[in-house]
C-alpha positions in Angstrom: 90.7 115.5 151.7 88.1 114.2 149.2 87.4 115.5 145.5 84.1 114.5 144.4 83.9 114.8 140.7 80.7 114.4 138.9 80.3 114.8 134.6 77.3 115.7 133.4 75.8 117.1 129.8 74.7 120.3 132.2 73.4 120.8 135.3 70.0 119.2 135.9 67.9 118.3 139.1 69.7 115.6 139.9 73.0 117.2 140.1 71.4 119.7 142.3 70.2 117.3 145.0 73.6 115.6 145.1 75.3 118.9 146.2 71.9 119.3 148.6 72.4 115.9 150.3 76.7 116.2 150.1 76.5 119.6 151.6 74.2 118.7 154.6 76.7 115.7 155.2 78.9 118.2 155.3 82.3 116.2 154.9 85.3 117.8 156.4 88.3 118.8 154.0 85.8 117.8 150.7 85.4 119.5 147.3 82.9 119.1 144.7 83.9 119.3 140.9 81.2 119.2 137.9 81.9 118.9 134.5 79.6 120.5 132.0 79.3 121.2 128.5 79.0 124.5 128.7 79.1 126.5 131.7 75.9 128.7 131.7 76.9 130.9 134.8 75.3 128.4 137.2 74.0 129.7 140.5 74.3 126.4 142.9 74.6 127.2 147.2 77.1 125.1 148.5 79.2 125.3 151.8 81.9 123.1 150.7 84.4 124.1 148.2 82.6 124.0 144.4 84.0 123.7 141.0 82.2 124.1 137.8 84.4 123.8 134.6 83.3 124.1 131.0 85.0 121.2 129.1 82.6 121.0 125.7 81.2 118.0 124.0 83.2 115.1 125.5 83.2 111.6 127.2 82.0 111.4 131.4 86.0 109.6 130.9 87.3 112.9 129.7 85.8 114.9 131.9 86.6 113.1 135.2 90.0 113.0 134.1 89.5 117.0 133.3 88.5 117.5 137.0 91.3 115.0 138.4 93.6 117.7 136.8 91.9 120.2 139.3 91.5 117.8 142.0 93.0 119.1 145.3 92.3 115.6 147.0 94.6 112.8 148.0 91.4 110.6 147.3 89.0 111.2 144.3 85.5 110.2 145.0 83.5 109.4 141.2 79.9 109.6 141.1 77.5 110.3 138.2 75.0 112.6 138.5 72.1 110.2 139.4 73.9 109.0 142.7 74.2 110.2 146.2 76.1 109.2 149.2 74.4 107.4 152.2 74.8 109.4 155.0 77.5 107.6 156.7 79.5 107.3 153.9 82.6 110.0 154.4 82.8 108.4 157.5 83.0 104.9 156.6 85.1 105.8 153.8 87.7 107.5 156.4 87.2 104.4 158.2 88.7 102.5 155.5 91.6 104.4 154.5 93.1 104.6 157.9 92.4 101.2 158.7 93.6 99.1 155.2 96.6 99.9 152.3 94.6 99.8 149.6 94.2 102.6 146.9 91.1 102.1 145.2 87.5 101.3 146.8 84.2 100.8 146.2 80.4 100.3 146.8 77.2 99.2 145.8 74.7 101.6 144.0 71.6 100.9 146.0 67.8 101.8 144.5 66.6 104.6 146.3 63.2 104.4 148.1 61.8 107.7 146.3 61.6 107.0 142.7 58.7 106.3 140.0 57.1 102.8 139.2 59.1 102.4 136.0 62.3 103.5 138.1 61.8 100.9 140.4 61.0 98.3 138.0 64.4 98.8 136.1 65.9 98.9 139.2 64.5 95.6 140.4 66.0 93.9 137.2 69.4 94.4 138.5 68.3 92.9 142.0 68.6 89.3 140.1 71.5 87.1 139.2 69.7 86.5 135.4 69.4 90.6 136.0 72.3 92.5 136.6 74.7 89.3 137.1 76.8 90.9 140.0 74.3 91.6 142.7 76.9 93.1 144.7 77.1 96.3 142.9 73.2 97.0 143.6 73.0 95.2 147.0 75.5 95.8 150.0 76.9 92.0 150.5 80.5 91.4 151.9 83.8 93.3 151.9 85.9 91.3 149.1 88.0 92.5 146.4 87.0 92.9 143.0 88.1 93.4 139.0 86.0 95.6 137.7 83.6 98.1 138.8 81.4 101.2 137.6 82.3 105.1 138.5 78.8 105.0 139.8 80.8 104.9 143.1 84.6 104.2 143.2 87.3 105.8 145.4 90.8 106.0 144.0 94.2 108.0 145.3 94.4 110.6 143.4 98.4 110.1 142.4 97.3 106.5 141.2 94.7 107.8 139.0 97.9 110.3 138.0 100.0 107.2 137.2 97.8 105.2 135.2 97.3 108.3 132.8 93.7 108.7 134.3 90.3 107.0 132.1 91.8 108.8 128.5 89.4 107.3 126.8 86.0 108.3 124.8 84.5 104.9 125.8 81.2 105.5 127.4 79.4 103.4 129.0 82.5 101.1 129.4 85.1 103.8 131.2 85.2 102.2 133.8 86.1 98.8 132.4 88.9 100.6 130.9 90.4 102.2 134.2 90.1 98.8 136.0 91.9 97.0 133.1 94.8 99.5 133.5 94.7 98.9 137.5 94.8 95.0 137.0 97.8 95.2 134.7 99.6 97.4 137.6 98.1 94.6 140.3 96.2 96.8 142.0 93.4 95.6 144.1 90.1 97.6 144.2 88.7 97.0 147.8 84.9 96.8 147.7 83.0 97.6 151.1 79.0 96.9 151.6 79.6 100.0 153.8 80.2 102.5 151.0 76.8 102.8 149.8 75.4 105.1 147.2 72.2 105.6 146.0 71.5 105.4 142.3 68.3 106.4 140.5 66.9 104.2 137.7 66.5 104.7 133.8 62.8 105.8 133.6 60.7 103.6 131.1 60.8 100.8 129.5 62.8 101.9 125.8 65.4 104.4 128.2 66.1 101.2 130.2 66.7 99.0 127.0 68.8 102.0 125.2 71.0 101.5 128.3 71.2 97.6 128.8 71.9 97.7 124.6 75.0 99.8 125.6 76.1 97.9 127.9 76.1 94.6 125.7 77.8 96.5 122.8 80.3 97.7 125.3 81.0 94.5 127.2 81.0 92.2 123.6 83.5 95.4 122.3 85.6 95.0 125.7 85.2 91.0 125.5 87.6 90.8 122.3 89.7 93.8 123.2 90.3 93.6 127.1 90.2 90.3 128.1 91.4 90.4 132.0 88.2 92.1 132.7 85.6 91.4 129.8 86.3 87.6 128.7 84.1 85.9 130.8 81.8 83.1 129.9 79.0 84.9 132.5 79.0 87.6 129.8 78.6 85.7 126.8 75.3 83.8 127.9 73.0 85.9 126.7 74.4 85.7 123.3 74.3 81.9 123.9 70.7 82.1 124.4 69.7 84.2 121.8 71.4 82.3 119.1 70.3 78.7 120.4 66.5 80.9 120.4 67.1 81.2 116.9 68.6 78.0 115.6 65.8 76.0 117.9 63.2 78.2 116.0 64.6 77.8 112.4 65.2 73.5 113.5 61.4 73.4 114.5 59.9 75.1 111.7 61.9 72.9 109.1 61.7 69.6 110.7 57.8 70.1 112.0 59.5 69.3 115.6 59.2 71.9 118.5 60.1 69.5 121.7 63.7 71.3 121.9 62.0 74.7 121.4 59.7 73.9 124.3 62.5 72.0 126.2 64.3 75.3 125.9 61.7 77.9 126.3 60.6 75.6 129.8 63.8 76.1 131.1 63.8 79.6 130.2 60.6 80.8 131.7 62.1 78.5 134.9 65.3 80.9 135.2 63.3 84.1 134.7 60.8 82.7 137.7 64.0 82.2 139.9 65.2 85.6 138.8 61.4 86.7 140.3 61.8 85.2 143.6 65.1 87.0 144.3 63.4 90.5 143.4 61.0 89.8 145.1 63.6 89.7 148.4 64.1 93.4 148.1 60.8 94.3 146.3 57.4 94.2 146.6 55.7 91.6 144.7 53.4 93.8 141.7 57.2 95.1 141.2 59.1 92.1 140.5 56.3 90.9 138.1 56.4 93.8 136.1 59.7 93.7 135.6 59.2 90.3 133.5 58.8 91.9 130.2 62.5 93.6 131.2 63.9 90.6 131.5 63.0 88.8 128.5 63.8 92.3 126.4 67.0 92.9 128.1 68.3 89.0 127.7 68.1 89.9 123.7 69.0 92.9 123.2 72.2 92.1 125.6 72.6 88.9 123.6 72.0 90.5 120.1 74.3 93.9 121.4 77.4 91.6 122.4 77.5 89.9 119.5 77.6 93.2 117.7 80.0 94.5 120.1 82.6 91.5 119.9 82.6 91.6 116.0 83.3 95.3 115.9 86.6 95.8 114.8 86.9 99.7 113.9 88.0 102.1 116.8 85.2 103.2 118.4 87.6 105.3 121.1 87.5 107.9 117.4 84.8 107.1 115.7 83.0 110.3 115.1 79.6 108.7 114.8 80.2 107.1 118.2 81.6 110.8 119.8 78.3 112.6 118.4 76.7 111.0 121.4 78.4 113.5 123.8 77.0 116.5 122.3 
């Protein structure tokens, strides 16, 4: 039996076509769990067993951790409100189980085809190396294990989950980091499979997409310094690199009267970002992956400037009450 647990604020359209698509796949011995805010007497059809518990203003961590408690699974299925299984899925997940030892799985968050211009253009940033750096979490590629991965969509036995003392943690986004850094220390191995694929909608304009990539830099330079099995990688810290050789280069040119290492540099930079085109353009269409040029040249600083931030923060942002005020 499968628990699916899904935090959200409170029940929005999204959340609604999940149970849609989950109900008409129609998985045997499956339950669905949402965590809201507040529970405003929700009226949601559903043929499969469904949960809705009230946990107030609190982390997506604390809330999948409130709905493990609940959980009558052996496997717990985590998806956020934006994603939806592929059809197959249950299946192929079933598949796996049977078939392998491992505890803990997971998938690819795949763009879906209905979606708006701006969703698709944020998605399409991820579809690039210089992008979203681990293509495999937005493209289906080979079955291989891996260190780290987002609840978007991961599978994990539900006494494991128990015996790790759940996510506990306000981080957010970064919860996930924080579960997989507890899994590595107990060396378990999180099996991902190109066959357990998710859709996930896109952040919708350009200043929601930055908001989130800003996050995610903060979180990662915060995790870098702190958790260093999952975070301290040198992949993570380029952007940073950049950004501070942007600004030396610019400060050097305008003092010496020289710009040939600002070109030199802003050459090679404009050469990646074409690179990072071509490979959209493998899963998009072309007026897409040019468009999402201005994304990639925004999201390289603000990751760079955000990590920096993130990897000099030294206060406990896990109880910061500025930090928590984001969950109301």
């Amino acid at each position: 039996m499968f628990s699916i647990i899904i935090p959200v604020k409170k029940i929005n359209n999204y959340v609604k076509k999940n149970i849609k698509i989950i109900n008409q796949i129609n998985p045997k011995k499956t339950e669905i769990i949402i965590i809201v805010n507040s529970n405003e007497n929700y009226l949601i059809n559903s043929k499969l067993n469904l949960k809705i518990i009230e946990s107030g203003p609190c982390s997506p961590g604390i809330k999948r951790d409130m709905g493990a408690k609940v959980a009558k699974g052996k496997f717990l299925i985590l998806f956020d409100d934006d994603s939806f299984p592929q059809k197959n899925y249950f299946y192929n997940l079933t598949d796996l189980i049977k078939k392998t030892k491992y505890q803990a799985f997971a998938g690819p968050g795949v763009n879906p085809q209905k979606q708006t211009i701006d969703q698709k253009i944020s998605g399409a940033f991820f579809l690039s190396r210089l992008g979203g750096g681990n293509i495999d979490r937005y493209v289906p590629t080979i079955k291989k294990i891996v260190s780290d991965w987002p609840s978007v969509n991961f599978i994990i036995k539900k006494n494991l989950f128990d015996s790790v003392g759940g996510f506990n943690t306000n981080y957010w986004p970064g919860e996930d980091t924080f579960l997989c850094d507890k899994l590595k220390k107990k060396n378990i191995k999180i099996l991902y499979s190109p066959d357990l694929i998710v859709f996930h909608h896109r952040r919708e304009g350009f200043f929601r997409h930055i908001k989130q990539i800003n996050g995610y830099g903060f979180h990662r330079g915060y995790f870098a310094r702190k958790y260093k099995k999952t975070s301290l990688k040198l992949i993570y810290f380029i952007p940073s690199i950049f950004f501070l050789t942007l600004v030396f280069l610019i400060v050097h040119s305008i003092y010496f009267k020289s710009f040939t290492y600002l070109l030199l540099l802003i050459s090679v930079y404009v050469s990646v970002n074409i690179f990072s085109i071509l490979e959209i353009l493998k899963y998009e269409k072309f007026y897409i992956a040019i468009k999402t040029w201005p994304y990639l040249i925004s999201s390289h600083i603000t990751y760079g400037i955000s990590f920096l931030r993130g990897f000099f923060t030294f206060r406990n942002i896990n109880k910061d009450q500025k930090y928590l005020f984001r969950f109301k």
